[in-house]
N, CA, C and O atoms as a GROMACS GRO file, in nm:
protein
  316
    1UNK      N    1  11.719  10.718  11.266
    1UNK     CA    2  11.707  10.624  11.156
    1UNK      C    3  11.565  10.614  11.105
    1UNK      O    4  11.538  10.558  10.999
    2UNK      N    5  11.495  10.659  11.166
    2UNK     CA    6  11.359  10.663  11.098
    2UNK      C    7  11.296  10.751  10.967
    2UNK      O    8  11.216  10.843  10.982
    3UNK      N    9  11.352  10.702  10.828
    3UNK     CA   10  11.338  10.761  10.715
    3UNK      C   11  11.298  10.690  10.658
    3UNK      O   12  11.334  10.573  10.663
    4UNK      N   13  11.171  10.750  10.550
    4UNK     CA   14  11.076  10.660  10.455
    4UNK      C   15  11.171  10.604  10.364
    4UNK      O   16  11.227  10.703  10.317
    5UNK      N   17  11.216  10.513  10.319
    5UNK     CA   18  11.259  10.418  10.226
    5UNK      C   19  11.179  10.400  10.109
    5UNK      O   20  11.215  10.320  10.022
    6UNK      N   21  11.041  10.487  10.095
    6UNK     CA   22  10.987  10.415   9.980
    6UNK      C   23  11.020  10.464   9.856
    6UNK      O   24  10.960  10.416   9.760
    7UNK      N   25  11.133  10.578   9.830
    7UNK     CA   26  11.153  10.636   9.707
    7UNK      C   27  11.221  10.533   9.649
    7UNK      O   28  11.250  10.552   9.530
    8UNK      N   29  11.270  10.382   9.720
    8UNK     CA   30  11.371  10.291   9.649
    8UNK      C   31  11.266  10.218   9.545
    8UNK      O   32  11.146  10.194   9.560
    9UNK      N   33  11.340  10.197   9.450
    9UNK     CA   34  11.291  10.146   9.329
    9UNK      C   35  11.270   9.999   9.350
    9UNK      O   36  11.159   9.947   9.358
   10UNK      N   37  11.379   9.940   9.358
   10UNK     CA   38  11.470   9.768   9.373
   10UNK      C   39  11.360   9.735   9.527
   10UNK      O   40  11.350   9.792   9.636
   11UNK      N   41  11.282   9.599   9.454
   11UNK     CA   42  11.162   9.581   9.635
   11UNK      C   43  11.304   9.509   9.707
   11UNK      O   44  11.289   9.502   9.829
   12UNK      N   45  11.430   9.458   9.662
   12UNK     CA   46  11.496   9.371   9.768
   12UNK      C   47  11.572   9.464   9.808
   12UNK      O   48  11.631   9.429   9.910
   13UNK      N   49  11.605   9.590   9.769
   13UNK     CA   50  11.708   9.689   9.825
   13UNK      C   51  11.587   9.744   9.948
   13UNK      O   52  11.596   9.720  10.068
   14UNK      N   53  11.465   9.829   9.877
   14UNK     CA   54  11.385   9.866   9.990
   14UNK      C   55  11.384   9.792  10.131
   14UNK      O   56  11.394   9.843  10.243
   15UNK      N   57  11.365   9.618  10.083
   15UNK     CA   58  11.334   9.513  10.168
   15UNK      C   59  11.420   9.555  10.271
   15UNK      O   60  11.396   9.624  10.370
   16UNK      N   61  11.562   9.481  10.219
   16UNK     CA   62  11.655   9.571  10.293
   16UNK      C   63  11.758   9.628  10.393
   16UNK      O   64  11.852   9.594  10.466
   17UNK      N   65  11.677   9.747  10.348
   17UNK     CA   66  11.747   9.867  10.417
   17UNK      C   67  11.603   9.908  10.520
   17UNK      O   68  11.617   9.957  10.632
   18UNK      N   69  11.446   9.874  10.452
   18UNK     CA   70  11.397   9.866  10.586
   18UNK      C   71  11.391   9.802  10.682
   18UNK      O   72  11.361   9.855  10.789
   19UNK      N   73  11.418   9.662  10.671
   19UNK     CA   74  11.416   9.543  10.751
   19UNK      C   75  11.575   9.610  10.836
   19UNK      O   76  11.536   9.661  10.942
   20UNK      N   77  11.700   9.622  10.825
   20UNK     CA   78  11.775   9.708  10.865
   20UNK      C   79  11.718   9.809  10.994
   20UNK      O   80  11.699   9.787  11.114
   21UNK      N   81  11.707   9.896  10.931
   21UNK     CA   82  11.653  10.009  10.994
   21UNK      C   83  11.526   9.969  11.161
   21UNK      O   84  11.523  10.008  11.278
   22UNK      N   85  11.476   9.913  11.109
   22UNK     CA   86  11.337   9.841  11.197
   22UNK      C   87  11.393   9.774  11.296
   22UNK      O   88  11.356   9.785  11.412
   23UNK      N   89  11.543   9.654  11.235
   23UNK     CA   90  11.616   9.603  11.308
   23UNK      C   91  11.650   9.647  11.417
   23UNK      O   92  11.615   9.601  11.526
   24UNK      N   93  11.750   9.781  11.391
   24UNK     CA   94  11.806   9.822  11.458
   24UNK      C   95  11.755   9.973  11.563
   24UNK      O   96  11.826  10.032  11.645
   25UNK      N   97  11.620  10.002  11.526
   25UNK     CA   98  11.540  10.058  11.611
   25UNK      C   99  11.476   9.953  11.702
   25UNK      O  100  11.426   9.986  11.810
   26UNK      N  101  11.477   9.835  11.660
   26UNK     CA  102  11.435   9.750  11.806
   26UNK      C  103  11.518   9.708  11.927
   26UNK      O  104  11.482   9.662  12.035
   27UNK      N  105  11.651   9.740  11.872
   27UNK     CA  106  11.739   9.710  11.937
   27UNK      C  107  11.862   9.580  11.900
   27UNK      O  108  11.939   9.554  11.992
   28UNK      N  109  11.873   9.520  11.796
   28UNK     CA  110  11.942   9.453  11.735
   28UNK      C  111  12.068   9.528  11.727
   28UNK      O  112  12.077   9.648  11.700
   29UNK      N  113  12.185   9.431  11.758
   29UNK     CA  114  12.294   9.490  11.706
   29UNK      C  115  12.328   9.539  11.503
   29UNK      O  116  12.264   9.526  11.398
   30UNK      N  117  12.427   9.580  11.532
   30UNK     CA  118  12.456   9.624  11.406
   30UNK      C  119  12.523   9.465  11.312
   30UNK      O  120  12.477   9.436  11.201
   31UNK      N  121  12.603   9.401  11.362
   31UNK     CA  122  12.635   9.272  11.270
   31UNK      C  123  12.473   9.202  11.250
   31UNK      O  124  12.426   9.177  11.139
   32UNK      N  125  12.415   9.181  11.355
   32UNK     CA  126  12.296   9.085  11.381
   32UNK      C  127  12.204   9.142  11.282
   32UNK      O  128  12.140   9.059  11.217
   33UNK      N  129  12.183   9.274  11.256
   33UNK     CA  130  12.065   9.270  11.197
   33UNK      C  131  12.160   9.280  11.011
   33UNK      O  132  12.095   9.247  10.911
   34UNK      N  133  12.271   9.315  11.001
   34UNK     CA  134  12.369   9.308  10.927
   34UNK      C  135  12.341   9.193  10.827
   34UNK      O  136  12.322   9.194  10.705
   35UNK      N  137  12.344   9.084  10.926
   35UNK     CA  138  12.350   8.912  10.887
   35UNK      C  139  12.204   8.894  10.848
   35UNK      O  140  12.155   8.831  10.754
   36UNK      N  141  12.150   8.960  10.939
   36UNK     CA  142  11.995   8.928  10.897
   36UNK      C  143  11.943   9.010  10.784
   36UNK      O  144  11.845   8.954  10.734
   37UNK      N  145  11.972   9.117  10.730
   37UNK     CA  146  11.899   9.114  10.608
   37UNK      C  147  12.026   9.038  10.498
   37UNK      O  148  11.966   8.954  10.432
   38UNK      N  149  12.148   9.040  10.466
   38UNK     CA  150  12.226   8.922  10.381
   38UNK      C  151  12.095   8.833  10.370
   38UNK      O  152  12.022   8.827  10.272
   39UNK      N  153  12.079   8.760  10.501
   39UNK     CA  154  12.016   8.631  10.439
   39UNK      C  155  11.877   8.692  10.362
   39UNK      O  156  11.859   8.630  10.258
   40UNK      N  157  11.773   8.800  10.385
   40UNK     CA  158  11.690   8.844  10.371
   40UNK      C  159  11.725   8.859  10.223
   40UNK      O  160  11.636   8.822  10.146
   41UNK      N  161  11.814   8.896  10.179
   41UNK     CA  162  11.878   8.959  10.033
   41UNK      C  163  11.861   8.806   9.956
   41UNK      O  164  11.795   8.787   9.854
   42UNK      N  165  11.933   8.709  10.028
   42UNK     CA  166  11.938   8.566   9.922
   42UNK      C  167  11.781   8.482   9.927
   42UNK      O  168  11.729   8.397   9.855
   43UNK      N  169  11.749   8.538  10.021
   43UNK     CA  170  11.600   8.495   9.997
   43UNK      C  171  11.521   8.543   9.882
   43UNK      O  172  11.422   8.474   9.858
   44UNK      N  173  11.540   8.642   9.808
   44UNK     CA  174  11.485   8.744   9.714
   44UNK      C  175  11.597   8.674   9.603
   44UNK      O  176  11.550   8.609   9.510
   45UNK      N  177  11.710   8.685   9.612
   45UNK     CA  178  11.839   8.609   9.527
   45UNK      C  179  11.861   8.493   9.591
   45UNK      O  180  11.929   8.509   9.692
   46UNK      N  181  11.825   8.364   9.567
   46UNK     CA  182  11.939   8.297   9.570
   46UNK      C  183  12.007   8.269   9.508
   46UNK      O  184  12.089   8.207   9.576
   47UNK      N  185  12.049   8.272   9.372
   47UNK     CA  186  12.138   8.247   9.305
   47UNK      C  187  12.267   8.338   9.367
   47UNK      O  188  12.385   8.322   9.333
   48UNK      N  189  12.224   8.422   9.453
   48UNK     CA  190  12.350   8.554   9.478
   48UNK      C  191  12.462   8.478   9.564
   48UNK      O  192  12.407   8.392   9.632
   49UNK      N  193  12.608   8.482   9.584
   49UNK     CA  194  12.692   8.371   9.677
   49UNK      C  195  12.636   8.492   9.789
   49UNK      O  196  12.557   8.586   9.781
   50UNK      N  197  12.738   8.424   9.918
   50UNK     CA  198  12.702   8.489  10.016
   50UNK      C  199  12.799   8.644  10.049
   50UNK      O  200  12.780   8.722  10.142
   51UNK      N  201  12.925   8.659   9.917
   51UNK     CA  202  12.991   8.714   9.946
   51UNK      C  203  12.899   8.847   9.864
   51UNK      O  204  12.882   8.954   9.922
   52UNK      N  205  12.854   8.824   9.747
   52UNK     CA  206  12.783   8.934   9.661
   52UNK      C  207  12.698   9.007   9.781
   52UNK      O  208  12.700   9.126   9.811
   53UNK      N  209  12.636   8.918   9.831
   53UNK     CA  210  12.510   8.954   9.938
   53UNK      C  211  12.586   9.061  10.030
   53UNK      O  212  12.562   9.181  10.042
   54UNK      N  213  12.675   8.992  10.088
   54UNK     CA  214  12.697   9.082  10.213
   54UNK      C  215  12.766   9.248  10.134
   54UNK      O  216  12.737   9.354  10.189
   55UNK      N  217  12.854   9.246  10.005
   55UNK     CA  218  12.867   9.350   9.916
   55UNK      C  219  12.731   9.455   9.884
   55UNK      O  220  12.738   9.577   9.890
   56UNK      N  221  12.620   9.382   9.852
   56UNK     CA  222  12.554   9.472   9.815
   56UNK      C  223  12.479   9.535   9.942
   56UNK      O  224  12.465   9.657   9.951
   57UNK      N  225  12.423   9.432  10.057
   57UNK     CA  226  12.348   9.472  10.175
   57UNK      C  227  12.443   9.600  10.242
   57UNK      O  228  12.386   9.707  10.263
   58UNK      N  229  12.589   9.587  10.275
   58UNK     CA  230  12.664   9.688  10.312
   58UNK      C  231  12.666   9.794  10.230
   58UNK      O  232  12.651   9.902  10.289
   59UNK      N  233  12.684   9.803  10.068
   59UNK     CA  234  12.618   9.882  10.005
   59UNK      C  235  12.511   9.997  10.020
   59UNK      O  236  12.529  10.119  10.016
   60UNK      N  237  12.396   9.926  10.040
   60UNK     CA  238  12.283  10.007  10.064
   60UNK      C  239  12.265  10.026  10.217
   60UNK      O  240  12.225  10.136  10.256
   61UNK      N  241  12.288   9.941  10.295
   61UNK     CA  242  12.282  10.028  10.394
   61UNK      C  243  12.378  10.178  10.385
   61UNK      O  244  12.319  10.284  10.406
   62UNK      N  245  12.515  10.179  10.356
   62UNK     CA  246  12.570  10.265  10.366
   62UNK      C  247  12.523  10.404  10.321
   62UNK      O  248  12.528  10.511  10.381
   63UNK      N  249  12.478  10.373  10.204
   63UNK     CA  250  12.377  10.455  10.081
   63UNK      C  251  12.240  10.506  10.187
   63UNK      O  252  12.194  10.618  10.207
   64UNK      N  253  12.216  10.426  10.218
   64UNK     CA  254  12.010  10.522  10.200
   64UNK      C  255  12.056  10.528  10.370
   64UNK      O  256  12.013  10.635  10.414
   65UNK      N  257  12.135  10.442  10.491
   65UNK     CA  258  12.110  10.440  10.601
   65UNK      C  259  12.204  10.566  10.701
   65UNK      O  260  12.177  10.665  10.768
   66UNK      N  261  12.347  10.472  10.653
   66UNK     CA  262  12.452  10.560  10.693
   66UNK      C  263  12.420  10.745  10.648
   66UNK      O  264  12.379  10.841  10.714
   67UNK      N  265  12.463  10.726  10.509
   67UNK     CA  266  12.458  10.878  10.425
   67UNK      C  267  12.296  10.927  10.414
   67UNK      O  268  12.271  11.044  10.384
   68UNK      N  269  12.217  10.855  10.432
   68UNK     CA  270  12.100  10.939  10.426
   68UNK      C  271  12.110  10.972  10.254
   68UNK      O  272  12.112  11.095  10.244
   69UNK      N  273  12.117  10.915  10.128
   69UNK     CA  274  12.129  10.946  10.036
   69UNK      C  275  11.995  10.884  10.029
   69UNK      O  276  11.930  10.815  10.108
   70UNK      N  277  11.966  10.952   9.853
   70UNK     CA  278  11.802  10.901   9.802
   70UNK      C  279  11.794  10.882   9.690
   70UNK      O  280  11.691  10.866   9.624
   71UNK      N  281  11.968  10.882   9.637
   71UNK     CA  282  11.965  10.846   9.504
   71UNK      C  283  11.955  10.688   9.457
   71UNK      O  284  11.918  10.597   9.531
   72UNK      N  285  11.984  10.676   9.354
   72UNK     CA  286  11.944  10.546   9.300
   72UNK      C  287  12.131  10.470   9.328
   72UNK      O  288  12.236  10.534   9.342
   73UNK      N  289  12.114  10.343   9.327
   73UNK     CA  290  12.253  10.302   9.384
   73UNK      C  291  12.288  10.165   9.306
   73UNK      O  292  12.204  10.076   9.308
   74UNK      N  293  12.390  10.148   9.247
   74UNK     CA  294  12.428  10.051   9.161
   74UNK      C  295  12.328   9.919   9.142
   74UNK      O  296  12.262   9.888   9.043
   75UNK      N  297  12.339   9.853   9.266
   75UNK     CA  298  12.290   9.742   9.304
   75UNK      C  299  12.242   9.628   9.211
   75UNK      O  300  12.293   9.615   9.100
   76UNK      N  301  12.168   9.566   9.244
   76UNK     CA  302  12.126   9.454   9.141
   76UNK      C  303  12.038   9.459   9.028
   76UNK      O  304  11.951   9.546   9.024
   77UNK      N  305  12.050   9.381   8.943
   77UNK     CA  306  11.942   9.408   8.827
   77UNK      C  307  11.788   9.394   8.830
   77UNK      O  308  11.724   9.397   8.726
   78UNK      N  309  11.752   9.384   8.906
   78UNK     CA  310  11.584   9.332   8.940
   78UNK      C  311  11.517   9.452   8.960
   78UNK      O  312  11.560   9.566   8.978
   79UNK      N  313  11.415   9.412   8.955
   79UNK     CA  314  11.295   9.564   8.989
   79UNK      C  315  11.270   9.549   9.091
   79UNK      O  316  11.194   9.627   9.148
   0.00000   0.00000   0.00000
């Protein structure tokens, strides 16, 4: 899991999927650090419910973590 993240555009997608990643190289489970960037996401959004959050955080993890992709990924409107 140790891949630079900085080609992400979006600072709350980067946020993240590195906070993710870091998570779960320390040893965090997969829900735990899961839950923990969601909230990390509404901290950057709160206007977002909690259901959008957990949609988009599973999202990008899946995208840049799971698949190792580096493309650009739907996600939210913000820079």
């Amino acid at each position: 899991m140790g891949q630079d993240f900085s080609h992400i555009a979006r600072r709350c997608e980067r946020a993240v999927v590195t906070a993710y990643r870091e998570l779960r190289d320390s040893g965090r489970g997969d829900m735990s650090a899961f839950t923990s960037c969601t909230t990390l996401y509404r901290i950057h959004h709160p206007e977002s419910s909690v259901t959008e959050a957990r949609r988009l955080v599973a999202e990008w993890i899946d995208h840049h973590v799971i698949r190792g992709e580096t493309s650009p990924t739907d996600g939210c409107a913000c820079d």
